[in-house]
C-alpha positions as CSV (number, residue, x, y, z in Angstrom):
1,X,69.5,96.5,98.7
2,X,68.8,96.9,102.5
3,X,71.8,98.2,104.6
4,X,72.7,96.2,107.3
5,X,74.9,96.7,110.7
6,X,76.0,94.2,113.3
7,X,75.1,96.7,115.6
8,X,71.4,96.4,114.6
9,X,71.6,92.4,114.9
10,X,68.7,91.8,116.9
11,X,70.6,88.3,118.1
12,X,71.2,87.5,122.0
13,X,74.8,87.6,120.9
14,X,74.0,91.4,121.2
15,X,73.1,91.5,124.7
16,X,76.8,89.9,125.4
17,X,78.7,92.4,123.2
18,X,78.8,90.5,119.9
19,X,77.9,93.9,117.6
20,X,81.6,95.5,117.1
21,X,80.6,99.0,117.4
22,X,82.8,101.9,116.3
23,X,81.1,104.9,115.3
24,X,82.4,108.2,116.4
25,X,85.4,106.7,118.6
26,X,86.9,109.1,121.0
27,X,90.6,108.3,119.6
28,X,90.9,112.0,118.9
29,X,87.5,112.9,119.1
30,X,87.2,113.4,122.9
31,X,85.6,116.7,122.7
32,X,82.5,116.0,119.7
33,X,79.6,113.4,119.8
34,X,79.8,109.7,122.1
35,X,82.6,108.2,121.3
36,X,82.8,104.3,121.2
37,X,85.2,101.8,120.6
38,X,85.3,98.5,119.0
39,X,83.9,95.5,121.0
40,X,84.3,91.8,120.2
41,X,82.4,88.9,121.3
42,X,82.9,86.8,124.4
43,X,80.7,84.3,124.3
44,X,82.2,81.8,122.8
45,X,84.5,78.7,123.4
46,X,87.6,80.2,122.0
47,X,87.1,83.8,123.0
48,X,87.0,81.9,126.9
49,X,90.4,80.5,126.5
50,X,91.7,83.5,124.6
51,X,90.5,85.5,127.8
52,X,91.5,83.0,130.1
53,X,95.1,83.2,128.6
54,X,94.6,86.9,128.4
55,X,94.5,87.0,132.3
56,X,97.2,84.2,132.5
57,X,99.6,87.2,131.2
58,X,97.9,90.0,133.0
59,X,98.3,88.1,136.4
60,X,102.3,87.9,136.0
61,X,102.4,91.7,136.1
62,X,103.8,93.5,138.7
63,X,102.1,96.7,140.3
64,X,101.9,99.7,143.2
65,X,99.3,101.0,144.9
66,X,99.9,104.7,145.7
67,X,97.5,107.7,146.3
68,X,96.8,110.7,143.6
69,X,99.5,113.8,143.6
70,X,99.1,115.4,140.0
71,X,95.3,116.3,140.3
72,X,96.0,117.9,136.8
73,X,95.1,114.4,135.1
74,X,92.2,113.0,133.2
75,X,91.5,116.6,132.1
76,X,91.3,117.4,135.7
77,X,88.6,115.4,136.8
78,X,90.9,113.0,138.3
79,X,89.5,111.3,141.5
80,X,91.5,110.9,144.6
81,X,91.1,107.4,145.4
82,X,94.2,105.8,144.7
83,X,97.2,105.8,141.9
84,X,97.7,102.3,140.3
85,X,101.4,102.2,138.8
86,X,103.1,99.4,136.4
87,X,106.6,99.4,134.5
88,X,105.3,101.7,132.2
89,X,101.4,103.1,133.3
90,X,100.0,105.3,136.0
91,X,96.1,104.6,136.2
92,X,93.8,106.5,137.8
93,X,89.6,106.7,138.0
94,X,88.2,110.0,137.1
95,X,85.4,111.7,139.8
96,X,82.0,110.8,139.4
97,X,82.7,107.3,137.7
98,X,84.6,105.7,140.1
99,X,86.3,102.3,139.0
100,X,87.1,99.9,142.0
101,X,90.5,99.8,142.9
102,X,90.5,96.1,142.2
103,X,89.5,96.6,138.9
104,X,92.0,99.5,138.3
105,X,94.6,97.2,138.8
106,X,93.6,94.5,136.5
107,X,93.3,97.8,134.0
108,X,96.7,98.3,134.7
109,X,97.5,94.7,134.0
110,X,96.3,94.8,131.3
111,X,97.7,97.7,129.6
112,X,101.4,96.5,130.3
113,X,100.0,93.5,128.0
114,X,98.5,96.1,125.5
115,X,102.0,97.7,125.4
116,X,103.8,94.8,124.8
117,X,101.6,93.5,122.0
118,X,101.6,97.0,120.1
119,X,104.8,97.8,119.9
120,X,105.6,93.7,118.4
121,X,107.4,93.0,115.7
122,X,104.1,91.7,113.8
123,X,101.9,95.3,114.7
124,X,104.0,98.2,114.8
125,X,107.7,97.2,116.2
126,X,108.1,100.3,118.2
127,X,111.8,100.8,119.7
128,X,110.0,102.4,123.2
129,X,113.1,104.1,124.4
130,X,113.7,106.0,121.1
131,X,110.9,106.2,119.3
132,X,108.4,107.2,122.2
133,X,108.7,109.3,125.7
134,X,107.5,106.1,127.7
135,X,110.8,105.7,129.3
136,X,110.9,108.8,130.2
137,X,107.6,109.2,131.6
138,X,104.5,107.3,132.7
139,X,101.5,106.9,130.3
140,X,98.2,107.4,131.7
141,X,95.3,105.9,131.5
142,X,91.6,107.5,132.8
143,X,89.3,104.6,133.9
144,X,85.5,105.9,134.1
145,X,82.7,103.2,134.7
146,X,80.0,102.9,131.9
147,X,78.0,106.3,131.2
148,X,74.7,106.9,129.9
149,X,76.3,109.0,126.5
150,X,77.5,105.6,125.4
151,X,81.2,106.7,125.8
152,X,83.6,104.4,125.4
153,X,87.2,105.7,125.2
154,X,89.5,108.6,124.1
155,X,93.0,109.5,123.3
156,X,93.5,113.0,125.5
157,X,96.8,113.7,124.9
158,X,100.3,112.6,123.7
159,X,100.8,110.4,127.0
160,X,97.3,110.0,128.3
161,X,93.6,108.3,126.8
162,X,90.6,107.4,129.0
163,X,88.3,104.4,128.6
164,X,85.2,103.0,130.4
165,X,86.4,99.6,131.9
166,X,84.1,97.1,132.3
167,X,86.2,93.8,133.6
168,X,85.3,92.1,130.9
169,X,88.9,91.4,129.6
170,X,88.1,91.0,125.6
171,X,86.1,94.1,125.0
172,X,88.7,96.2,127.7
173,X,91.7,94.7,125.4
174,X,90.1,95.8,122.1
175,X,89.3,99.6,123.4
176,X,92.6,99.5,125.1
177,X,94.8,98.8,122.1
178,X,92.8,101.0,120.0
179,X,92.9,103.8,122.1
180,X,96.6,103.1,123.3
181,X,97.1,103.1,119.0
182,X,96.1,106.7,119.2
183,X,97.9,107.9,121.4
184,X,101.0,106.0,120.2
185,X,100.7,107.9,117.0
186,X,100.1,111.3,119.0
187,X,103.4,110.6,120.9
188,X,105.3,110.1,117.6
189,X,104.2,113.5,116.6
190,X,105.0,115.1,120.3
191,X,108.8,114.2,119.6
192,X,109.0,115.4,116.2
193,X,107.1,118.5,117.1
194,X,110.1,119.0,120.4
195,X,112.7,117.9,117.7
196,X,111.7,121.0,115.7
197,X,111.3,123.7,118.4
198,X,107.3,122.9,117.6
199,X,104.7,123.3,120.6
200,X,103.0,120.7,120.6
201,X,99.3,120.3,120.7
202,X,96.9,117.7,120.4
203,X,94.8,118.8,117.2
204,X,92.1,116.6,115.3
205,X,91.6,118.7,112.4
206,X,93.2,116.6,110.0
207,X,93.9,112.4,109.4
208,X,90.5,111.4,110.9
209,X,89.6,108.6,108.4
210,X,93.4,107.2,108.2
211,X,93.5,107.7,112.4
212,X,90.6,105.7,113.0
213,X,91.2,103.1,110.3
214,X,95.1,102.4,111.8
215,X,93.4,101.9,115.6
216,X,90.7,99.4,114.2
217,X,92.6,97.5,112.2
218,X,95.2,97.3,115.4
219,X,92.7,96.4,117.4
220,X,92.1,93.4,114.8
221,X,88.2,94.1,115.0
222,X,88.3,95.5,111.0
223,X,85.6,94.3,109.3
224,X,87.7,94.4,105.6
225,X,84.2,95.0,103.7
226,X,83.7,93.5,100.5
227,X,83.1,95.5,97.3
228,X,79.5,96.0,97.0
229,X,79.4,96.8,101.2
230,X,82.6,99.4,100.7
231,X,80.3,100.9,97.7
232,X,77.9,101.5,100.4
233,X,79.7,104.9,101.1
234,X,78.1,106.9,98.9
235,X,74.5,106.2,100.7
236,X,75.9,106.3,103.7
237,X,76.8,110.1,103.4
238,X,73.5,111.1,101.0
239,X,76.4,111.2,98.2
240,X,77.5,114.4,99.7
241,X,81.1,113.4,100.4
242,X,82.0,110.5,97.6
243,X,85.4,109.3,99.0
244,X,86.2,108.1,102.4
245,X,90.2,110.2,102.1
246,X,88.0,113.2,102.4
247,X,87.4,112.6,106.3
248,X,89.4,114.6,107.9
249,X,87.6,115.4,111.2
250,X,84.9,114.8,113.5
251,X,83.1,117.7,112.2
252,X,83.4,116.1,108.4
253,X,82.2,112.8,109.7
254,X,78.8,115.0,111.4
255,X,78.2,116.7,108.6
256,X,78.3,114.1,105.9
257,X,75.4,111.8,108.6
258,X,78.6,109.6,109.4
259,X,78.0,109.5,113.0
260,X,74.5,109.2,113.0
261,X,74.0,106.5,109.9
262,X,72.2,103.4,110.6
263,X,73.8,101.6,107.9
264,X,77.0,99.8,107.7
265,X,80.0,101.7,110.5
266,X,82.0,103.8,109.5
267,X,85.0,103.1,110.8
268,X,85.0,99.8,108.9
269,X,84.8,101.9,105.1
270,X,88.1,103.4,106.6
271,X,89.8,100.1,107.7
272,X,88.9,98.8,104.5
273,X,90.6,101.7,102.2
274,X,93.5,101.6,104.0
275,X,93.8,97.7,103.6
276,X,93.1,98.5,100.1
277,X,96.1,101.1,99.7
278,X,98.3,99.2,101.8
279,X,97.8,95.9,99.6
280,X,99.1,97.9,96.5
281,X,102.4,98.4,98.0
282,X,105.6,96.7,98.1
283,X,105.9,95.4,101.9
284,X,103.9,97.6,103.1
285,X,102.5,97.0,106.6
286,X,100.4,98.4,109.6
287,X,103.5,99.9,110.9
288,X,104.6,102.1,107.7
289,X,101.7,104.5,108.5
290,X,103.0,105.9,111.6
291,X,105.3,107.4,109.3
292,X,102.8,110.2,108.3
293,X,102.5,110.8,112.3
294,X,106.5,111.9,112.7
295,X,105.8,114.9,110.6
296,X,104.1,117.0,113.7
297,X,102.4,119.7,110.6
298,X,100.4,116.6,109.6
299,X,98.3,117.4,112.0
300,X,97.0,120.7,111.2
301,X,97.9,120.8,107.5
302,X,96.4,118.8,105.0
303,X,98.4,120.1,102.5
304,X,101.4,118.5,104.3
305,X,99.4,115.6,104.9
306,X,98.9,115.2,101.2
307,X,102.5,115.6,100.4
308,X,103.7,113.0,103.4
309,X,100.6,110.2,102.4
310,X,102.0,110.9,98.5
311,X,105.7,109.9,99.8
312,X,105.3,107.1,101.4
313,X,102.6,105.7,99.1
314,X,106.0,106.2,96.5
315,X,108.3,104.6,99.2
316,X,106.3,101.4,98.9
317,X,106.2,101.4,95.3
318,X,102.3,102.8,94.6
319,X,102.5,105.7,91.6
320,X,99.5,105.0,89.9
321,X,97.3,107.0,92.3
322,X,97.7,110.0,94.9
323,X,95.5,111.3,97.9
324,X,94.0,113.9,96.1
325,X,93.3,110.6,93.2
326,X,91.8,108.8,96.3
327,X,89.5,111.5,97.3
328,X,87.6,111.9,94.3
329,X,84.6,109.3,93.1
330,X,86.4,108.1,90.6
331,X,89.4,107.6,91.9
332,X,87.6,105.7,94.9
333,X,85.8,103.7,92.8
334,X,88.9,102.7,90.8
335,X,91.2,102.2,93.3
336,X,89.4,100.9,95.8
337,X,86.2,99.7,94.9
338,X,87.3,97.9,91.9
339,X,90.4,97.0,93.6
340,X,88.3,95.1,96.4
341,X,86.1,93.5,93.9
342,X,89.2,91.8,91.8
343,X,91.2,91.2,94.8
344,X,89.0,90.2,98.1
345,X,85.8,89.4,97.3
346,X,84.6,86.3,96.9
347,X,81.3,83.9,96.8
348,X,79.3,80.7,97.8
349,X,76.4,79.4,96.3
350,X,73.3,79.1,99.0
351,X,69.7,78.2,98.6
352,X,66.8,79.3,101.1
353,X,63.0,78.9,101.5
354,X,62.8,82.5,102.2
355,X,64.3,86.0,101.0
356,X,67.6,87.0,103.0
357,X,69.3,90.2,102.3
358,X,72.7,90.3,104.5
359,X,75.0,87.7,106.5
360,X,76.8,87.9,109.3
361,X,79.5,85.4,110.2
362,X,80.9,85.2,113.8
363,X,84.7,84.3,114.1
364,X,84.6,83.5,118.0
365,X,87.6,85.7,118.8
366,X,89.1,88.9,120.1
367,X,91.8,88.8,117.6
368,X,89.7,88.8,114.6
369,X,86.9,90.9,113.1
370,X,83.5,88.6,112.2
371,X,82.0,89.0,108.4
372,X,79.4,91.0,107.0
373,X,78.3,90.1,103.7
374,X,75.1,90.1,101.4
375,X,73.3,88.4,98.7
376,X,75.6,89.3,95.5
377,X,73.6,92.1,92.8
378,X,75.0,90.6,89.8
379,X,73.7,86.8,91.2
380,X,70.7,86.2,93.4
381,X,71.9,82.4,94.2
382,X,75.5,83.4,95.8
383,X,76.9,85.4,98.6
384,X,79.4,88.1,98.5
385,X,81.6,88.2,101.0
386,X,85.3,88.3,101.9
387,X,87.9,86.7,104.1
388,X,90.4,89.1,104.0
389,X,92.2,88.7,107.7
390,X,90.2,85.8,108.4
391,X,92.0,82.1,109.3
392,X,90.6,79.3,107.9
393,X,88.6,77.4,110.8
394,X,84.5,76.7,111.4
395,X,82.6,79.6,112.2
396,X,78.8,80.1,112.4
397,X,76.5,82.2,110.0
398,X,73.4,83.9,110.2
399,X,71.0,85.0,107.8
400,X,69.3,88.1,108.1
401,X,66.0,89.7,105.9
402,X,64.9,92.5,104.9
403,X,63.0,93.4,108.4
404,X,66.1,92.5,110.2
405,X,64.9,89.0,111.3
406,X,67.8,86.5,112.1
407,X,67.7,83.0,111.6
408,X,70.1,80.8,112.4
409,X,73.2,79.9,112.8
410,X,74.2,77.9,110.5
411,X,77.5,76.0,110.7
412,X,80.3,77.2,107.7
413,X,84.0,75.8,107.5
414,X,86.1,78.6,105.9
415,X,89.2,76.6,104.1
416,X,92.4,78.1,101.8
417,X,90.3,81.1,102.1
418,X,87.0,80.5,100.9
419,X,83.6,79.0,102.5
420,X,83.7,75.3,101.5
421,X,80.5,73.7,99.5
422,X,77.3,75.0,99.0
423,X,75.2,76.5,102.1
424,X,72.1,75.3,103.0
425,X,69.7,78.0,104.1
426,X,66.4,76.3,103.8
427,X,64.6,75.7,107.0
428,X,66.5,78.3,109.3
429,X,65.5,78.4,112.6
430,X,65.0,81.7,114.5
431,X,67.5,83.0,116.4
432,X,65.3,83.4,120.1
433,X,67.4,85.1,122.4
């Protein structure tokens, strides 16, 4: 089979930030490789009224304009222009990428609106007064304008991250919230680490694949993969490292050719294992996994990582595997893999007058990750795919070869969960930018 990427899509959709993009986010990576975060299309008819609604709520936030005392933010590279402040945010631009002051404060609009959609009952239903410092003190948030290295946003500290912002309000909101997720989870382990006479620092030695699969799947751009795609892995790292639980840091990610694999992202194999393991549980939700951050040794022991992960995968009922279990091949394969393949995957019958390898289906929205999927390896004729955190609705598809050539779209109707009917393939158009 030929690997396939969004990101390698060579559809106009591209050129207006379609491809969702995560390898090597800076989340707690800040200090290795480009880090980039998830980014969502906004082409379409219901991403513009999403956005336009998005703004509706941004625009009913209340602000200050003040100028820059602490020069000690953004890692010191803090620029002097001015100091944006909200109910709950200080933002500032860092020297030498310099983000208007009118755009600063829709940043800082926006992150109020971030903040109150994180810490919802339905993502993580945070109690901000006791179970964070953000009462007590102001977050911040870095703003830098776009850079050549392809950076795209970092958590710095337990009360700080740093994006580029580009004003384009869906692809801003999705690196926001992931990033913010980060930090979030940073801050949790800040108070434990005080509550314990622990000095706290920010470390990313350990958690890497679980930290980067909570933010994406917070930022509701997750592509869940289906089994064959999650199976993928093992190419994807030269079989070197055969589970995604044994990510624990950027350096693991390098080394296994994570951040530099042209093949499906890798973020997404993480999203997906932890929607796997979080489906085998007894109510267990987004939410539960911040437990692992309010252990502060979590995050520079992975023996006490192992022994936190084991206790709450027991807390919400799941005994028939363990983190060590989950970080071997078989255990991957059995409780994952196989786990996708009898639980999310699914397929539709298509015919085509010529040979297509991978599909990509675009769900029009900020709050929902698009499809990949491929022709199934057990049955030529059909499609594997998934919907897993996809409402029903009409979406489009295109069909991709072997060369990367897209044709299409094609128009699909996605109903109880499945694509409805047969699909039509034959007579594709190409997709002309």
């Amino acid at each position: 089979m030929v690997f396939y990427q969004d990101k390698n899509i060579k559809l106009g959709l591209v050129a207006s930030a379609l491809a969702v993009i995560l390898t090597g986010c800076g989340g707690d990576d800040s200090s290795g490789g480009s880090p980039n975060s998830p980014t969502p299309s906004t082409t379409q008819s219901n991403t513009t009224s999403e956005v336009a609604a998005l703004n509706t709520r941004m625009d009913a936030i209340n602000y200050n304009v003040t100028t820059i005392s602490d020069t000690s933010l953004c890692n010191n590279a803090v620029s002097s222009n001015y100091l944006i402040s909200t109910d709950h945010f200080n933002i500032v631009t860092e020297t030498g990428y310099e983000v208007s002051q009118a755009n600063a404060i829709r940043a800082a609009q926006m992150a109020e609106i971030v903040w109150q959609d994180m810490i919802a009952e339905d993502m993580f239903d945070i109690d901000a007064a006791n179970d964070t410092t953000i009462k007590s003190e102001a977050w911040t948030v870095c703003l830098k304008t776009a850079s050549d290295s392809g950076f795209k946003g970092s958590a710095l500290d337990y009360n700080e991250l740093e994006m580029v912002y580009t004003a384009a309000a869906a692809s801003d909101y999705v690196i926001m919230l992931h990033e913010m997720t980060h930090v979030l989870g940073e801050n949790i382990s800040y108070l434990n680490a005080v509550d314990n006479g622990q000095t706290y620092t920010m470390n990313t030695s350990t958690m890497r694949w679980i930290k980067e699969a909570i933010a994406t799947i917070a930022a509701e751009q997750a592509q869940i993969y289906n089994s064959e795609i999650e199976s993928t892995f093992y190419s994807a790292t030269g079989s070197s490292v055969v589970s995604p639980a044994l990510i624990n840091n950027y350096n693991d990610s390098s080394n296994a050719g994570l951040t530099s694999y042209e093949g499906y992202d890798e973020y997404y194999y993480y999203a997906t294992m932890l929607q796997a393991i979080q489906d085998q549980g007894t109510n267990f939700a987004l939410k539960d996994w911040l437990y692992l951050y309010s252990d502060y040794d979590v995050l520079t022991d992975t023996t006490a990582l192992e022994t936190r992960f084991n206790t709450l995968l027991s807390n919400k009922g799941i005994t028939s595997f363990t983190l060590a279990d989950l970080q071997t091949a078989a255990g991957f394969q059995t409780h994952i893999v196989n786990y996708i393949a009898d639980n999310y995957d699914k397929t539709v019958s298509f015919s085509a007058d010529r040979t297509y390898t991978n599909f990509f289906i675009e769900t029009d929205s900020i709050y929902q990750p698009s499809i990949e999927a491929v022709v199934s390896s057990s049955d030529s004729s059909k499609i594997l795919y998934t919907t897993k955190n996809i409402s029903d609705g009409d979406y489009k598809l295109y069909a991709v070869t072997s060369s990367s050539d897209n044709y299409g779209p094609v128009n699909i109707t996605i109903s109880g969960g499945v694509i409805a009917g047969s699909l039509d393939l034959n007579s594709l158009p190409a997709f002309v930018d």
